[in-house]
N, C-alpha and C positions, 0 to 999 in steps of 0.2 A: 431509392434515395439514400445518399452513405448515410447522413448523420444520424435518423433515425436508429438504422440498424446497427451505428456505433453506440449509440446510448442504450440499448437494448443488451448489447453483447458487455460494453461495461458494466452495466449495472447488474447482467446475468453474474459477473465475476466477481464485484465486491458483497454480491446477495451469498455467492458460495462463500465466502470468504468471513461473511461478517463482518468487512472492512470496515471502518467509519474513520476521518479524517480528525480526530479529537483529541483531546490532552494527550500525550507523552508521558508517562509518569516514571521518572530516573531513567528516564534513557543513555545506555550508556556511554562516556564520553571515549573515542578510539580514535583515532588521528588516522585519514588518509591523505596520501600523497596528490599534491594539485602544484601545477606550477605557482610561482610567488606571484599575489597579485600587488601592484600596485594602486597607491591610496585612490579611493574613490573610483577604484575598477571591481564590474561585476564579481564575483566569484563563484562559478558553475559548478555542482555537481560532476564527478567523472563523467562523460560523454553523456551529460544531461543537457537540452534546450533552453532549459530556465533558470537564471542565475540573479545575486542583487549584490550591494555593499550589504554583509550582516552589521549590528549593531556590535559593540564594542564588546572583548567577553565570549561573542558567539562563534562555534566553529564548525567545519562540514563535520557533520553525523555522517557514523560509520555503517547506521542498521537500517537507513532510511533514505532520502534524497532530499536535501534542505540543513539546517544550523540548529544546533544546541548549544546551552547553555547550563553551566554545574548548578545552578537554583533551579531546573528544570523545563524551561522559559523552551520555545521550539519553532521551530519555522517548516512548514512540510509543503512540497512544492510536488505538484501531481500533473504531468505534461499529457495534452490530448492533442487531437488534430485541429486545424485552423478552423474546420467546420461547425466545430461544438460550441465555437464560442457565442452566435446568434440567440441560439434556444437556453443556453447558461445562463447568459443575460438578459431572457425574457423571462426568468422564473428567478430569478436571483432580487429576493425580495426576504423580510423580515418573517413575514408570513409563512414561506417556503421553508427554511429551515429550522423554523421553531420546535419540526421536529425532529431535528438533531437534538437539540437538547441547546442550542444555541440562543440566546435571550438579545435581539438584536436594539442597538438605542439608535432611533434614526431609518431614516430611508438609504438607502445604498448612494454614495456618493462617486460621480467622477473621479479616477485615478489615470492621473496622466503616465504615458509608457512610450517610450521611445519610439517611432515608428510605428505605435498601435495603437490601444486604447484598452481601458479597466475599468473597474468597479470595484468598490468596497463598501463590505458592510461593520460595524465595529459592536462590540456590547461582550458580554459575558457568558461563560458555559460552568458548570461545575459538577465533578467525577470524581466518583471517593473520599469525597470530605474537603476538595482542595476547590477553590474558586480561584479561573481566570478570567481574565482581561484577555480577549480574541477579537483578532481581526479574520476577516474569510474576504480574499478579492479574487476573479473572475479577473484573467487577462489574455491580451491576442497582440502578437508581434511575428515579425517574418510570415513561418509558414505554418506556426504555431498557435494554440490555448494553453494555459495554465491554468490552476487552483492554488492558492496559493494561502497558505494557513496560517496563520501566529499567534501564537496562546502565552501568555505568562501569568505565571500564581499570584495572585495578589500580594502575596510578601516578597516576593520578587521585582517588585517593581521598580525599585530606587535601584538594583544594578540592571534591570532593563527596563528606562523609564519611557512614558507611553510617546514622546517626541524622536528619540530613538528608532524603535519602532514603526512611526511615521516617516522616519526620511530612509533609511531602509526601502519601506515600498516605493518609494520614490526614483529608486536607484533598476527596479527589473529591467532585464535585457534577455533579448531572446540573439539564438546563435545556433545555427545546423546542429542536429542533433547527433552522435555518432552512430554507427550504423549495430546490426544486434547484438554482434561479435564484440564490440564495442562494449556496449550496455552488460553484457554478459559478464565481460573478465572486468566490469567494474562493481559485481555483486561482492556482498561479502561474506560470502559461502562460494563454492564452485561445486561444478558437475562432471563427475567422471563418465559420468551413464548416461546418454540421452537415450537410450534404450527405442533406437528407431523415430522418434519422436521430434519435430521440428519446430524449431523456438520462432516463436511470434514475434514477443515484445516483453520487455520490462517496464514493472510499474512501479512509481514512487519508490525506484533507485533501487529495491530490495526484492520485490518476487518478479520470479520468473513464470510466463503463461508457454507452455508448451502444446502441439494436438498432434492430430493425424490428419491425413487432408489437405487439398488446396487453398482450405477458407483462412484466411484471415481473420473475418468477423464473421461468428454463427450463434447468431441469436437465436438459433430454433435449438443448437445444441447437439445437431445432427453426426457430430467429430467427438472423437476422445479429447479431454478437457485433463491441463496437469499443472497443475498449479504446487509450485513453491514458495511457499514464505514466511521469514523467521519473526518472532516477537520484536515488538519495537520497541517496551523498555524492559526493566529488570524487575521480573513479577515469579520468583522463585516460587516450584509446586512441591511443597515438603516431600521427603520420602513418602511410597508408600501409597500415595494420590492420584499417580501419574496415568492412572486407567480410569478414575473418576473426571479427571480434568479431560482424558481426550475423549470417553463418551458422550459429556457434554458438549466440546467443540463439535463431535461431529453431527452434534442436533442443533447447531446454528447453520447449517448448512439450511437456507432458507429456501433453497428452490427445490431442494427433495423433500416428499411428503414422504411419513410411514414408514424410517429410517429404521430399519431393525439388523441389528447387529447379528451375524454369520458367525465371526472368526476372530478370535482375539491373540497375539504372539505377545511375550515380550522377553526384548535380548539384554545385551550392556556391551558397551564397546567403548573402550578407554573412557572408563569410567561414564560415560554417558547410556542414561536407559532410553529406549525403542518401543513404545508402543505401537503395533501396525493393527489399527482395526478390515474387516472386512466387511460392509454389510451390503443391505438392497433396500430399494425405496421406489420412490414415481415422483418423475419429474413434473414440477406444475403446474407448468406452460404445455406439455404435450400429453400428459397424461400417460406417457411410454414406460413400462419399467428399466433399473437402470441399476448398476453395481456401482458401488462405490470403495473406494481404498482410501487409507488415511494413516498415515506416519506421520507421527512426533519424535521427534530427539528430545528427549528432555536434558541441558547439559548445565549445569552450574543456575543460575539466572535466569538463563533464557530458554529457548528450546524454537524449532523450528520442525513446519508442517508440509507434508509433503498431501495433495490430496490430488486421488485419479479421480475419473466421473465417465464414463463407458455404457454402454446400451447394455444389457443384461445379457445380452449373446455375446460379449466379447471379453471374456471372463481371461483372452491372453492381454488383452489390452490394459486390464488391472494389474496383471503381472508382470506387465514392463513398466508400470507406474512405480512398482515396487523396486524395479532396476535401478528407478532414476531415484528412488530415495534414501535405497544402501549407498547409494554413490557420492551424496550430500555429504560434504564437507567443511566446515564454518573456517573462515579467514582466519 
């Protein structure tokens, strides 16, 4: 059955990843190119599926796929397949993501969508001392699902006030999505090195999942797994840190157990420092052991992570993970 083993293989990616869909904090504002849209027309992410009117103020983010705002206010828009949306919306409930950290007011309500249909839940989250005002809606149009996020700090309000917001989701439109090639030269980083390795799909506009293999989706994990992707806001690591910060990144890597660090490098390259860890661990779904590689740039603000994941036997498979992240270059 796909969907299962799409939610399987997802959730195996944002578990490596330590993903979670949550506040934006200073994300920074970069301007990319979209054609002009006209008043009260969608406005899509580069060769992204899912698109809406943003609220007034908000503009396409550059480090992500969806709209920001200079008071920090965010909109993040997460495309799946048309499949995911049944079991989304049998668990999409107040209950479910209370532990995200998400304090839901209300039952999920009807959200009407052009040719589809949604769900919204609304209430509060709070990260770092800042409380927002979030909505979380679940949507399906065309051949598509969506996630579809929007968070504002409570002091933000009156330049994004929660009616805004409201008609906003109002406005989602689904529309073919571009093809990888697509999605790829719409990152904002590029890849000089795919180092043998063959691009999946891109997620929420900003990382790339790369393997080995014919699978698509491997929820058992049986392929080399390569994941790129940069910070989403402006969370500077002082001098000096930048081996402290990526040893702990790579103990959020939640589906290896007994993570022990191997091999530690680090370079600088036009002004930007490179920590590449090496370690090994067991995977904890299969029990197998399994090497792991991990690059960070750390550059100004931000920094971006490159990580391999490989069966313990294919210790060349780490080192063309390592190709593909000397090769990362930021927009």
């Amino acid at each position: 059955m796909v969907l299962p083993r799409f939610r399987r293989a997802t959730g195996r990616l944002f578990a490596l990843l330590g993903l979670v869909v949550g506040p934006l904090l200073s994300a920074p504002l970069l301007s990319i190119s979209l054609l002009p849209a006209r008043a009260a027309e969608a406005v899509f992410p580069p060769a992204g599926a899912i698109g809406l009117v943003p609220p007034a103020g908000m503009t396409p983010a550059r480090s992500f796929a969806g709209f920001e705002h200079p008071s920090g206010a965010s909109i993040v828009i997460v495309a799946m397949p048309a499949e995911a949306y049944g079991q989304l919306a049998e668990k999409f409930t107040p209950e479910s993501l209370r532990a995200t950290g998400f304090a839901a007011v209300g039952a999920a309500e009807a959200l009407p969508v052009a040719g589809g249909e949604g769900r919204v839940l609304r209430g509060s989250q709070s990260a770092r001392g800042i409380t927002y005002t979030k909505w979380v809606a679940v949507v399906r149009g065309g051949d598509g699902t969506g996630l579809v996020t929007v968070q504002v700090p409570e002091a933000a309000r009156g330049q994004v006030p929660n009616q805004a917001v409201e008609a906003a989701l109002g406005t989602i439109a689904f529309r073919s999505p571009g093809n990888v090639a697509d999605q790829i030269a719409a990152l904002p980083y590029t890849v000089g090195d795919l180092a043998g390795f063959r691009p999946v799909r891109t997620l929420m506009g900003n990382t790339l999942l790369l393997t080995d293999g014919p699978k698509d989706v491997d929820p058992e994990g049986t392929q080399t797994l390569v994941i790129v992707a940069p910070s989403l806001g402006k969370a500077p690591v002082a001098p000096g840190q930048q081996s402290a910060f990526a040893r702990k990144a790579l103990g959020t890597l939640r589906e290896v157990q007994n993570i022990a660090v191997t091999d530690e490098t680090r370079t600088s390259e036009g002004g930007a420092v490179l920590i590449r860890l090496r370690a090994t661990g067991k995977d904890v779904r299969s029990g197998r052991k399994v090497g792991v590689s991990q690059t960070i740039r750390f550059d100004g603000k931000s920094y971006l992570r490159v990580i391999g994941l490989a069966g313990a036997d294919q210790p060349d498979a780490l080192a063309r993970a390592e190709r593909v992240a000397a090769s990362v270059v930021p927009r």
